[in-house]
SEVOLUM-427559 format. One line per 10 residues: number of its first residue (from 1); their letters; for each residue x, y, z of N, C-alpha, C, O. Coordinates in steps of 0.02 Angstrom, whole numbers, plus 32768, in hexadecimal, padded with zeros to 4 digits. Example, Ala and Ser with C-alpha at 12.3 -4.5 7.8 and 13.67 -1.06 7.14 Angstrom:
residues 2
1	AS	8294:7EE4:8186:8267:7F1F:8186:8294:7F5B:8186:82C8:7F5A:81A7  8282:7F90:8162:82AC:7FCB:8165:8285:8002:818A:829E:8039:8192
This chain:
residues 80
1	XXXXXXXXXX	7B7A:7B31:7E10:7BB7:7B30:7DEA:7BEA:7B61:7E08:7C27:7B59:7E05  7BD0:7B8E:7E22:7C07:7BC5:7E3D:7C27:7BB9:7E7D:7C5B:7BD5:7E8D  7BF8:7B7A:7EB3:7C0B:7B7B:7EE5:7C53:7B38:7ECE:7C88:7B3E:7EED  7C4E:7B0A:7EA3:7C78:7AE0:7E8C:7CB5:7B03:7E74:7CEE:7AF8:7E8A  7CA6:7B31:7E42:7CFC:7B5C:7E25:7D20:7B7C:7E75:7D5B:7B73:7E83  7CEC:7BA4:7EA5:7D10:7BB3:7EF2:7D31:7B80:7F00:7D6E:7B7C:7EFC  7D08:7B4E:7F14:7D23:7B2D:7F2B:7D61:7AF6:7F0F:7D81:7AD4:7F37  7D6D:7AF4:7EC6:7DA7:7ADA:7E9D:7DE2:7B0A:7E8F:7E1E:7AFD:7E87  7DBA:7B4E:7E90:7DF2:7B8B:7EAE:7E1F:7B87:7EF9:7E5C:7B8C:7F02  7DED:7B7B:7F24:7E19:7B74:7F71:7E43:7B2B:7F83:7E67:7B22:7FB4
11	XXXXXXXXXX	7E34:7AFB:7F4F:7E5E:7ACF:7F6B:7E9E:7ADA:7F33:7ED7:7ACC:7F45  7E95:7AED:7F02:7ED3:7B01:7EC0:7F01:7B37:7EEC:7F3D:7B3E:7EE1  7ED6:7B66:7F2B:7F0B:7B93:7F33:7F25:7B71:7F7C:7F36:7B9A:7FA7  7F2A:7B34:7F8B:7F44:7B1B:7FC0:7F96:7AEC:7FA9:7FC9:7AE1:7FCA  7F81:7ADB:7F63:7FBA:7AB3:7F43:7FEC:7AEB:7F10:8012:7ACE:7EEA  7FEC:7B2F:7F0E:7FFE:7B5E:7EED:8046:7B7B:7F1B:803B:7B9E:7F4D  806C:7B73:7F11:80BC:7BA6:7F30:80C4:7BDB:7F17:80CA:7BDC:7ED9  80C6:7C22:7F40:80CC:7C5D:7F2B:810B:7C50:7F2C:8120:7C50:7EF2  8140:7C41:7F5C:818B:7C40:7F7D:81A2:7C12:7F84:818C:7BE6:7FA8  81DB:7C11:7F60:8210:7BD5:7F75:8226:7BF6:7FB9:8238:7C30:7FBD
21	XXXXXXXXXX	8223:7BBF:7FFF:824C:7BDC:802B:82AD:7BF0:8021:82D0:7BD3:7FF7  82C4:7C1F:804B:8304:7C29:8031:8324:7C43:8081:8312:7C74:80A2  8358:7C10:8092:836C:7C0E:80B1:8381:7C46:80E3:838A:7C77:80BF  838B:7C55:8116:8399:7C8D:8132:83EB:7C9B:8152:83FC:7C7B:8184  8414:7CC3:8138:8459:7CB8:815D:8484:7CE1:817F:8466:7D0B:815D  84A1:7CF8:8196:84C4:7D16:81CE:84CC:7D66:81B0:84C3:7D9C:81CD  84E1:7D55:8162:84EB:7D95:8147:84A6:7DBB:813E:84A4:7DF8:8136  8479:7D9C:813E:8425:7DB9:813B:8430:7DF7:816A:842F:7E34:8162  843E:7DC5:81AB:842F:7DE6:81F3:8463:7E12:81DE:8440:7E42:81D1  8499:7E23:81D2:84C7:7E4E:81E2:84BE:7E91:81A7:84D7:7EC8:81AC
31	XXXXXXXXXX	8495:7E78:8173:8486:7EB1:8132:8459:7EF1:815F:8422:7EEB:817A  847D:7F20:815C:844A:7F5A:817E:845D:7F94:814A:846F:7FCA:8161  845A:7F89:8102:845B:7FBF:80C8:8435:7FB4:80BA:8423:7F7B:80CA  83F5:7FEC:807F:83D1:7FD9:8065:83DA:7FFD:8017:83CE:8038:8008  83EF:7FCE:7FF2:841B:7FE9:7FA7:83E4:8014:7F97:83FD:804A:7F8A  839B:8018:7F90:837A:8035:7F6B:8363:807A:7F7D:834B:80A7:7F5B  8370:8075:7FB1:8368:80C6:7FD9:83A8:80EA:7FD7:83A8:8127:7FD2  83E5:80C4:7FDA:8422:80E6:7FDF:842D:810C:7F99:843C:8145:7F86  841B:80CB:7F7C:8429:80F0:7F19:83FB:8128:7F10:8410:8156:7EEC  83BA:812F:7F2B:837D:8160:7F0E:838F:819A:7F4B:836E:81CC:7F5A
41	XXXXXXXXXX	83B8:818C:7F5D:83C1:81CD:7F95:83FF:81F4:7F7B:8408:8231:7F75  8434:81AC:7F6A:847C:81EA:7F4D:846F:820E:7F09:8486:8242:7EF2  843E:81DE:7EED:8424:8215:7EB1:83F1:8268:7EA6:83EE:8299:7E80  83CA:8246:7EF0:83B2:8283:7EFD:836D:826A:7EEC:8340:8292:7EFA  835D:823A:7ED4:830F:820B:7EC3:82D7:8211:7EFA:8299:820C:7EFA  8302:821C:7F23:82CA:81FC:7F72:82B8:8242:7F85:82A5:8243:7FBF  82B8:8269:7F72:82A6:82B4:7F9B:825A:82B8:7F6B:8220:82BB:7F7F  827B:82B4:7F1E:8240:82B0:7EF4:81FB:8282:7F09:81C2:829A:7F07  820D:8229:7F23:81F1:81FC:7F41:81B5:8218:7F78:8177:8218:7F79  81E9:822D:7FA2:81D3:8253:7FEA:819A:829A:7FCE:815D:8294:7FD5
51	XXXXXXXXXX	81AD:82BE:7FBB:8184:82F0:7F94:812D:82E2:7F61:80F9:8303:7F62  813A:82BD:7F4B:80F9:8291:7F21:80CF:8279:7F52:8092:8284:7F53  80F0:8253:7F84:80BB:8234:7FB3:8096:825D:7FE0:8059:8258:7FE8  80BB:8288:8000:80AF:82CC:801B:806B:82F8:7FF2:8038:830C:800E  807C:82FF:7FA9:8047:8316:7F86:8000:82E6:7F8E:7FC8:82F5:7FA2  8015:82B5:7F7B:7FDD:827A:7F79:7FAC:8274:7FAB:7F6F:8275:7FA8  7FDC:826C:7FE0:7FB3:8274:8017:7F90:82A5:802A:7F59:829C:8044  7FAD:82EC:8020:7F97:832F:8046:7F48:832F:8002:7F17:834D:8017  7F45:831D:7FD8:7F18:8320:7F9D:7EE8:82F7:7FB5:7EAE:830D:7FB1  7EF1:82BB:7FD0:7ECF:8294:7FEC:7E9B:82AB:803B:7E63:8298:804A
61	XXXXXXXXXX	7ECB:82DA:805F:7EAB:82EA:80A3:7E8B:8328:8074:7E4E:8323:806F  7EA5:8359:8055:7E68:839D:804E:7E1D:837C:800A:7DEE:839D:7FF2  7E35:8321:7FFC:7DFB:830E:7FE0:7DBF:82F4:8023:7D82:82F5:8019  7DDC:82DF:805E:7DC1:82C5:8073:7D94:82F3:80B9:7D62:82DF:80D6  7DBB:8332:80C3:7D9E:8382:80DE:7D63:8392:80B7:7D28:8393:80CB  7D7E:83A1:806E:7D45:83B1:8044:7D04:8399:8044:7CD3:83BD:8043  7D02:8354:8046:7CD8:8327:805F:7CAD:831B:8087:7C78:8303:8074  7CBA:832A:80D0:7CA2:8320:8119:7C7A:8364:811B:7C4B:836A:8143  7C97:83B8:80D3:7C81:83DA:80F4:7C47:83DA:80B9:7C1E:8408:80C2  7C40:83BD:8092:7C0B:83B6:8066:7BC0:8385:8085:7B83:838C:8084
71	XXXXXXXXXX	7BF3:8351:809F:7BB4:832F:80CE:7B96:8356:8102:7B58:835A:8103  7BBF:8379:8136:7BAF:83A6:8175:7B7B:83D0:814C:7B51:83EB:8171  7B71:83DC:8105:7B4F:8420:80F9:7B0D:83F3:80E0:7AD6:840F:80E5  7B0F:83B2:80C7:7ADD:839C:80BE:7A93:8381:80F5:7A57:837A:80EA  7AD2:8376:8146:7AA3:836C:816E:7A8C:8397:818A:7A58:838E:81AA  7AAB:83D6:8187:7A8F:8405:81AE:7A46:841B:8173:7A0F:8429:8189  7A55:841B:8135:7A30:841F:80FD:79EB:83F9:8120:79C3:841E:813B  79DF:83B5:811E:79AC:8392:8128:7999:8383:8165:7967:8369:817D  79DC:83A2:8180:79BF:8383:81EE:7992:83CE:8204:7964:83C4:822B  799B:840B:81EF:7967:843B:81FB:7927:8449:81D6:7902:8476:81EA
């Protein structure tokens, strides 16, 4: 039964449109603003933006130090 719902799943997601295509036009090519950065920057939004990720990440590398040095202590633990 499960291999039948896969397989009534993969042909349902062959007849499914995420996107209407939408044409592409000269002014596309020539748009080189990007409203949402301009607005979060003259407000002063994007420093905050820039700042969070910075945290996130740096939280992320001294999780992932912490880590390597917890394992390093485990092998030396059981490799002697």
């Amino acid at each position: 039964m499960k291999k039948f719902i896969i397989i009534f799943l993969f042909f349902i997601s062959f007849l499914v449109k995420a996107q209407d295509k939408i044409g592409i036009t000269e002014e596309d090519y020539q748009n080189s603003d990007v409203q949402m950065a301009d607005k979060m920057r003259a407000e002063g939004k994007i420093y905050v933006l820039v700042s969070i990720i910075g945290i996130v990440l740096g939280g992320i590398l001294v999780y992932v130090i912490q880590t390597d040095r917890k394992i390093s202590g485990l092998e030396k633990k059981y490799n002697d």
